[in-house]
C-alpha positions in Angstrom: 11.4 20.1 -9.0 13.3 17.2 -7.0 11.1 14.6 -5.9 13.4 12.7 -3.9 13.1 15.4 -1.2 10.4 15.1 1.9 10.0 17.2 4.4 11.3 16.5 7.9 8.6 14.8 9.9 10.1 12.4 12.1 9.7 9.7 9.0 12.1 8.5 6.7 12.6 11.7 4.4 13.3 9.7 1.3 14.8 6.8 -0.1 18.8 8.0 -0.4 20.2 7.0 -3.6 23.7 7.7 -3.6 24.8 5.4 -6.6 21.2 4.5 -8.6 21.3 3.7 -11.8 18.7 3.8 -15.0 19.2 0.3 -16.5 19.3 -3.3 -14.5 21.9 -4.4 -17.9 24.2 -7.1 -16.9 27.4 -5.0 -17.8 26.4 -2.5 -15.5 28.6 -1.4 -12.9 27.5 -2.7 -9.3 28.0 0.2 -6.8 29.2 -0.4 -3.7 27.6 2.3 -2.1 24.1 1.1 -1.6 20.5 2.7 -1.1 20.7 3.8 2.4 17.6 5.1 4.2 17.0 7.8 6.5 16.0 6.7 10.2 12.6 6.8 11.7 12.1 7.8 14.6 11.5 5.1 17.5 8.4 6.7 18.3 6.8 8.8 15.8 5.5 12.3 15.9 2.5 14.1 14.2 3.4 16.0 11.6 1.9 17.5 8.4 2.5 17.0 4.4 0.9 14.5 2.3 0.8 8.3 1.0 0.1 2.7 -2.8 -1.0 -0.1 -2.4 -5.4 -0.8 -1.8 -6.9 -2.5 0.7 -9.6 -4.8 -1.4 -12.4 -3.7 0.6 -15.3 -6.4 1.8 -17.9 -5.2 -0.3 -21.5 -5.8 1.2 -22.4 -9.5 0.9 -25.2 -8.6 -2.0 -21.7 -7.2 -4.3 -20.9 -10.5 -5.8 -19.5 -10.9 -9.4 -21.3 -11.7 -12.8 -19.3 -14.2 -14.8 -19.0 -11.7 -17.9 -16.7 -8.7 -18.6 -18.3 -6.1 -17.8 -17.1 -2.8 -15.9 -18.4 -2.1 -12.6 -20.6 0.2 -11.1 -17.6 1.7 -9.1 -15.8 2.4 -13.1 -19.3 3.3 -14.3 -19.2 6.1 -11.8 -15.4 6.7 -12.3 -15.9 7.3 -16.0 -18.9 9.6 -15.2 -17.2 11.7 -12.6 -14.0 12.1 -15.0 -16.1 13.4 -18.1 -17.6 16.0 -16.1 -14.7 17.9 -14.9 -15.8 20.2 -18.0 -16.8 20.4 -20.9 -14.2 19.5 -23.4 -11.8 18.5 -20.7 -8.6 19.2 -21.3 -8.1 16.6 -24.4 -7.2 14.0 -22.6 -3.9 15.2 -22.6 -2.5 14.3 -25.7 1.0 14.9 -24.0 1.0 12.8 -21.3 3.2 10.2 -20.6 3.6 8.0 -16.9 7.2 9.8 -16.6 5.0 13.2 -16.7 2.7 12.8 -14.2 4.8 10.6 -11.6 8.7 11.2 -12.6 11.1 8.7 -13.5 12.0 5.8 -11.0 15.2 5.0 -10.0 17.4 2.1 -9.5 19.7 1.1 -6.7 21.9 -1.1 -7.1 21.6 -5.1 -7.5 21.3 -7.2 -4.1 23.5 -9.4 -2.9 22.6 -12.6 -1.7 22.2 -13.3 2.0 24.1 -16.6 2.8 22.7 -19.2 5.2 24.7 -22.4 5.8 21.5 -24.6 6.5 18.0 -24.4 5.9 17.7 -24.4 10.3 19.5 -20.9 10.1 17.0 -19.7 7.3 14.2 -20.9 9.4 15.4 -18.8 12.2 15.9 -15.6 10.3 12.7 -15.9 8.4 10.9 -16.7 12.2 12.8 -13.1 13.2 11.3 -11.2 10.2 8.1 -12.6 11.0 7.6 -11.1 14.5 8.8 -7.4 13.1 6.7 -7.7 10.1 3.7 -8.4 12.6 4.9 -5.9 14.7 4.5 -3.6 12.3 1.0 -4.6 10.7 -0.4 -4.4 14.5 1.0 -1.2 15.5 0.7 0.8 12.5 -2.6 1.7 10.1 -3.0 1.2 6.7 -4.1 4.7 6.2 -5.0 6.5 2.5 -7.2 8.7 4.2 -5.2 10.6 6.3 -2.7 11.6 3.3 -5.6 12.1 1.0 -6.6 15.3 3.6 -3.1 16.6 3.5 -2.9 16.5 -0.3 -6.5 18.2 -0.6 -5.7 21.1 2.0 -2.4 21.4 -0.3 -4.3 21.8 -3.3 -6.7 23.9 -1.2 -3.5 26.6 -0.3 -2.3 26.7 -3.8 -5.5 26.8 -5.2 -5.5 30.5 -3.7 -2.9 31.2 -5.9 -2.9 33.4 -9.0 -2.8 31.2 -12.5 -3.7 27.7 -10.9 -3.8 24.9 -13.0 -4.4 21.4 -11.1 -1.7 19.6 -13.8 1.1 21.8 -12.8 -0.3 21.2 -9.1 0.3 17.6 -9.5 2.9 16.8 -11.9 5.3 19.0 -9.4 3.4 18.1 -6.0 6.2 16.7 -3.6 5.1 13.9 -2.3 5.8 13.5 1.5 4.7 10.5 4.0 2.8 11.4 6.8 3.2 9.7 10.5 0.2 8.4 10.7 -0.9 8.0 7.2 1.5 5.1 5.8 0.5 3.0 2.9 2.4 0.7 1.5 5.6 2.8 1.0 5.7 4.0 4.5 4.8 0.5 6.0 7.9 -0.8 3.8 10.3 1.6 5.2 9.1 1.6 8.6 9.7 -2.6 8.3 13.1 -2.1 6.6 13.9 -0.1 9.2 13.2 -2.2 12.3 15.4 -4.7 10.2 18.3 -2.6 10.1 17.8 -2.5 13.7 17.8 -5.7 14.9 20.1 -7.3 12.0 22.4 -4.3 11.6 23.2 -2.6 8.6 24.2 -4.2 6.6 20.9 -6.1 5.5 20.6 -3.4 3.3 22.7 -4.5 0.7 20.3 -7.6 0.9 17.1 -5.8 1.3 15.4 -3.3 0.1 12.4 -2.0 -1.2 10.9 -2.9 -4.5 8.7 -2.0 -6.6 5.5 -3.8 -8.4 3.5 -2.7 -11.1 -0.1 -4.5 -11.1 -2.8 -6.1 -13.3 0.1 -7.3 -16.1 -1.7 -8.6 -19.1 0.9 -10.6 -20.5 4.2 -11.2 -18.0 6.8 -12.6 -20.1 6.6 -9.7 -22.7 6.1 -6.9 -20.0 9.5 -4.1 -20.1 9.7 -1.8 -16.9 11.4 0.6 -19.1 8.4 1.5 -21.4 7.2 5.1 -20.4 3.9 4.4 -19.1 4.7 2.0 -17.1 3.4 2.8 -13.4 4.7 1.4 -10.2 1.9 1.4 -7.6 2.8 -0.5 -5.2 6.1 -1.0 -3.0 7.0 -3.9 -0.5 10.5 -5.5 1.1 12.6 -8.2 -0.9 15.7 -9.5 0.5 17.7 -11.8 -1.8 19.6 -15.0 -0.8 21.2 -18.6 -1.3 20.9 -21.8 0.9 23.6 -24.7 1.1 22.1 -27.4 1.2 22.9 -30.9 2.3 24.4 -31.4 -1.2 26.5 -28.6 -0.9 24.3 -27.1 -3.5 24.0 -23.4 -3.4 19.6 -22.6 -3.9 18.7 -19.2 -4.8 15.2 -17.5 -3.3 13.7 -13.6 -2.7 12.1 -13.5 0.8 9.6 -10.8 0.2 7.4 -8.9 2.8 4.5 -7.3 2.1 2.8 -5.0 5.0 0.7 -2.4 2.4 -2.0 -5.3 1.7 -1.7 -6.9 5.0 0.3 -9.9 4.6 0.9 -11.7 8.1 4.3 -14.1 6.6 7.1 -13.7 5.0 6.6 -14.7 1.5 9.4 -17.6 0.2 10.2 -17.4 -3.3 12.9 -20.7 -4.9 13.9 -20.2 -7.8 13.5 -23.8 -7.9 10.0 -23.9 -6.8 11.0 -26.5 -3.9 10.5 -26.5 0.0 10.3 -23.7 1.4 8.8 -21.9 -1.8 5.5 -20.6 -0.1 3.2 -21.2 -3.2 -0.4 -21.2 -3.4 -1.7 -19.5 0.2 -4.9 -17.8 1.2 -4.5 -14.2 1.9 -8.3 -13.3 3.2 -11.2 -15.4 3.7 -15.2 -14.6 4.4 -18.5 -16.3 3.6 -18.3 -14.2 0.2 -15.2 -14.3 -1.3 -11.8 -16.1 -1.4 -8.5 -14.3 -1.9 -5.1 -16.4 -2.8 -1.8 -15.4 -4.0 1.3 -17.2 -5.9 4.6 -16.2 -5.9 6.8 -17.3 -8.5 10.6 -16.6 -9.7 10.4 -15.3 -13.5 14.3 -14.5 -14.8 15.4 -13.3 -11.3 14.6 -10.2 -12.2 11.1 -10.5 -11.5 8.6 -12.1 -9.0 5.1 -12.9 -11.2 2.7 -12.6 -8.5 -0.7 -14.4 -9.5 -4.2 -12.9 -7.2 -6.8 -15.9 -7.6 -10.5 -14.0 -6.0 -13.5 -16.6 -5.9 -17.1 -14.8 -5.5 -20.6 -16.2 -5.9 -22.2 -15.5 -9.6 -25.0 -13.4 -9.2 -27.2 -16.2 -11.3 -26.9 -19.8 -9.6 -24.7 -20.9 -7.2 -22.0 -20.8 -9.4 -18.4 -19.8 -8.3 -16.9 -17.1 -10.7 -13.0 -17.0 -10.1 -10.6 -14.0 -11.4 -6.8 -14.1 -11.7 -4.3 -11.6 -11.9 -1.5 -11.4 -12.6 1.4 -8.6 -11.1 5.1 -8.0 -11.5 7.9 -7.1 -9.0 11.1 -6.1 -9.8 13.1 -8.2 -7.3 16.8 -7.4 -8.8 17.4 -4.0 -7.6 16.1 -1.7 -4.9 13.2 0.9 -6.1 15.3 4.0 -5.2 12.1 7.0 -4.9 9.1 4.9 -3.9 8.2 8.4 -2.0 7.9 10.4 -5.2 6.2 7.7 -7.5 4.1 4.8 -5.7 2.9 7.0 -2.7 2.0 10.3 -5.2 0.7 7.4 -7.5 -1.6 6.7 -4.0 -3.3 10.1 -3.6 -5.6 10.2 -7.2 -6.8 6.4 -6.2 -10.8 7.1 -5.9 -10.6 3.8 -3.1 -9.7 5.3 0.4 -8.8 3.2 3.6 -8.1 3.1 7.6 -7.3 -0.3 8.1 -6.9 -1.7 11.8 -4.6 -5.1 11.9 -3.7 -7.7 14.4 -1.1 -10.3 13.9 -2.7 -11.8 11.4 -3.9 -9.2 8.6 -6.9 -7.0 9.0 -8.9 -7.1 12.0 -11.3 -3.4 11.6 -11.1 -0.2 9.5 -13.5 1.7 6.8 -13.0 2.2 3.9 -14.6 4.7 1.1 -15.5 5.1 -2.7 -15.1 8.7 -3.6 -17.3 8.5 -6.5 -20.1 7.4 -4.9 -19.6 10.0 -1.5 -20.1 6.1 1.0 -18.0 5.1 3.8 -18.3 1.6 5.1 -17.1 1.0 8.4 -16.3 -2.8 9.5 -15.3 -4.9 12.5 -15.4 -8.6 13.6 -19.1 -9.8 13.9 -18.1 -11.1 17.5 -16.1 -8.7 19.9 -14.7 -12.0 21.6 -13.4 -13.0 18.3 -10.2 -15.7 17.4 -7.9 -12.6 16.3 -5.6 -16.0 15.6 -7.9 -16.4 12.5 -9.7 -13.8 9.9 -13.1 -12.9 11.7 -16.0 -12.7 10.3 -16.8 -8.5 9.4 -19.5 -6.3 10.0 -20.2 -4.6 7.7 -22.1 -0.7 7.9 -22.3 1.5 5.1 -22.9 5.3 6.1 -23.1 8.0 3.4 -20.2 10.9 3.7 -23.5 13.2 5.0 -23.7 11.1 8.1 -20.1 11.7 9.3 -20.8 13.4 12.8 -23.9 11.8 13.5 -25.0 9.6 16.5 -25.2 6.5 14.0 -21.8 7.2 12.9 -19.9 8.0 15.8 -21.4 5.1 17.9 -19.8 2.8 15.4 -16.4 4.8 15.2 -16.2 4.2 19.0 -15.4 0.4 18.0 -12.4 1.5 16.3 -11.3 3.4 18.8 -11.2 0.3 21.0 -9.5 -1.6 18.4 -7.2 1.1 18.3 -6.1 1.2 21.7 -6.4 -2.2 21.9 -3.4 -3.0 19.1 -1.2 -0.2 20.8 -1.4 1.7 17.7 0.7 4.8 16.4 -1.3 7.5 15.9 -0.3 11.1 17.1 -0.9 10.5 20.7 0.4 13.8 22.3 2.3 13.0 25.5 -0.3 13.2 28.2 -1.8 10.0 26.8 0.7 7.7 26.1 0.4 6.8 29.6 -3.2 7.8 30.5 -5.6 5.2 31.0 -8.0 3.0 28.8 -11.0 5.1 28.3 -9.3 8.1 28.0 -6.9 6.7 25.2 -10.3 5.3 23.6 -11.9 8.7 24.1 -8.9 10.3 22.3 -8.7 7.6 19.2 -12.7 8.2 18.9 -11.6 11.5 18.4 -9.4 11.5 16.4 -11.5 9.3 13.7 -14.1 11.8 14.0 -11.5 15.0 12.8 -9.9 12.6 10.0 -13.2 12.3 8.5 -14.7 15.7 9.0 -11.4 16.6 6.8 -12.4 13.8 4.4 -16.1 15.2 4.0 -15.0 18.8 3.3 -12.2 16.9 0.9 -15.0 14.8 -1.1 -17.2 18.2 -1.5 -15.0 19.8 -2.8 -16.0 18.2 -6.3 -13.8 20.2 -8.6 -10.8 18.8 -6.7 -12.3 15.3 -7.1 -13.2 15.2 -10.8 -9.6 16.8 -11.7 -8.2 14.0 -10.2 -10.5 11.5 -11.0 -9.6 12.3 -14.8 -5.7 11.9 -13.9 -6.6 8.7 -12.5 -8.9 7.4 -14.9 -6.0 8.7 -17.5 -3.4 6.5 -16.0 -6.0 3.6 -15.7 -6.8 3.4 -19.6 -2.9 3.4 -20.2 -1.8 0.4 -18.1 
């Protein structure tokens, strides 16, 4: 098996490695030959094969927290749906390690610092990065869903197969990216490539993808190299120095992160001075409070700290929950495709996530456990897009996919849709046609992606074998 292979759909095939390494040790040699990508196509085409980060869905407004440690009703059901994939199981898979399932990552090798003169010329390359990394929140989807059908009507085709096992499915299932289907890896590459663009080059031996492995329990004792370690989730860092009016050389990681909708380029100083982003709100409604921290740890890593703030369910009390996640800022994460993504198809949390400029403007979203689909959209169609609207939010069961009820509410994504100029396989006849047509295709097109989704969530045998990998990987982090 070779993971670092994709098939040839108009995306970038895979992450190209010519010179990774296994260790980030200081005596290491650095390569000169640097991770090198292959180009996407200016405009992308439809294609099929199989794509991590998760949107944090709005949960309905009644969904707020206790103050106590409990599991949730969502891992209530998790557990439920993993023990009853049969019987016995398969003894939890005594076996198993993280390298198993999802294959060892690789290493690229170290950045090298991007050098600005004056803190005016990092301004104006941070303002550049800005419109491309909005560019690319508007135009594209955040879209697990999508992927999630190509993986089932894989499993589907080799299911037909004489002495199927679904471990030997996965463990050597080739993870692709799909066109329209990009989740964080995809939206990562898709940015890094519209930097090589405009920038040249050379900003890859600045820039690169990186990895980051979530919910870290303790930071400063954490080791990447541990075998079941997972990385789920993938965004852009690009290293560099700033002279400043001492002729003082300061060190920072500009990092980018399109897979959970992040409208600005993220400054990290080593020094924790101006223009270190710090504390900054990444969603906001009347329920809940989302905020991120970025800090320097080693420079080798970025501890990223998630602050959510949710009404107690007794009182009026605020309950507040940190986090705390790692990236790996020192080299460049050298098969994102075959790890983060194929980490991305056994998460039970699907999404289709519409954005504007600034983060996440419409979408649903779906707990396969519990067989619901929520559908939202701004409150007000003549909504501030300049700030997070308020959300709709309208919870269907996977039952009422083809229904009046449903499709009527689809039909507002649609708009959205055509309204952001998005990339989704729009054959050639109507890139050009007009509004309602485009809208009339898009409405479409929602429709088929969840009639594949339905027959995908029926199929329950598919969904409690991977539940039990997932729920597998979950108790080891």
């Amino acid at each position: 098996m070779n993971n670092d292979e994709t098939s040839n759909d108009g995306l970038s095939n895979q992450l190209n490695c010519s010179n990774c390494c296994d260790s980030d040790s200081e005596n290491e040699e650095v390569n000169s030959n640097l991770c090198a990508i292959h180009n996407l196509e200016e405009e992308f085409c439809s294609s099929s094969s199989g794509c991590t980060s998760t949107f944090f869905a709005e949960e309905d407004e009644d969904l707020v927290w206790e103050d106590n440690d409990s599991s949730s009703d969502e891992e209530e059901e998790a557990s439920t749906a993993s023990s009853s994939s049969g019987g016995e199981g398969k003894a939890w898979r005594k076996n198993w390690t993280m390298s198993k399932i999802l294959g060892n990552p690789q290493w690229c090798s170290k950045f090298k610092a991007k050098k600005f003169d004056t803190l005016e010329q990092f301004e104006q390359f941070k303002s550049e990065c800005e419109t491309m990394l909005q560019d690319v929140l508007c135009h594209h989807a955040y879209n697990t869903i999508g992927s999630f059908n190509q993986f089932h009507e894989d499993y589907k085709s080799t299911e037909k197969g004489h002495s199927f096992d679904f471990d030997d499915f996965f463990f050597h299932y080739k993870a692709t990216l799909k066109s329209d289907a990009l989740s964080c890896v995809g939206l990562s590459i898709r940015l890094l490539e519209l930097f090589k663009e405009h920038f040249g080059s050379t900003i890859s031996e600045h820039c690169g993808t990186v990895s980051c492995e979530e919910i870290i329990k303790d930071p400063n004792r954490y080791n990447m190299h541990l075998p079941n370690t997972a990385k789920e989730h993938c965004l852009l860092a690009l290293k560099f120095t700033i002279t400043d009016s001492n002729n003082d050389k300061r060190n920072g990681y500009l990092l980018f992160d399109p897979g959970y909708h992040v409208r600005l380029p993220i400054v990290v100083m080593s020094d924790g001075k101006y223009p270190h982003t710090g504390w900054f709100t990444t969603s906001e409604q009347p329920h809940v409070k989302r905020e991120s921290c970025f800090n320097l740890l080693a420079d080798r890593y970025v501890n990223w700290t998630t602050r959510e703030t949710k009404k107690a369910k007794i009182g009026d009390r605020l309950v507040v929950k940190e986090a705390n996640n790692l990236v790996y800022v020192k080299q460049a994460f050298g098969n994102p495709i075959s790890i983060a993504e194929k980490r991305s198809f056994i998460f039970s949390f699907k999404s289709f996530i519409i954005r504007s400029r600034k983060g996440v403007l419409a979408g649903l979203y779906s707990y396969l456990k519990n067989n619901s689909i929520t559908i939202f959209y701004p409150e007000s169609p003549t909504a501030d897009y300049s700030v997070e609207p308020i959300r709709k939010n309208v919870k269907f069961s996977v039952d009422d996919v083809g229904k009046p009820e449903m499709n009527s509410e689809l039909m507002v994504l649609a708009k959205y849709i055509v309204e952001m100029n998005m990339h989704i396989d729009w054959p050639d006849e109507m890139r050009d046609a007009d509004w309602s047509k485009r809208v009339d295709y898009a409405h479409n097109y929602l429709i088929e992606m969840l009639n594949s989704y339905k027959d995908a969530v029926k199929d329950r045998k598919f969904v409690n074998e991977f539940l039990e990998i997932d729920l597998w990987i979950e108790d080891e982090l």
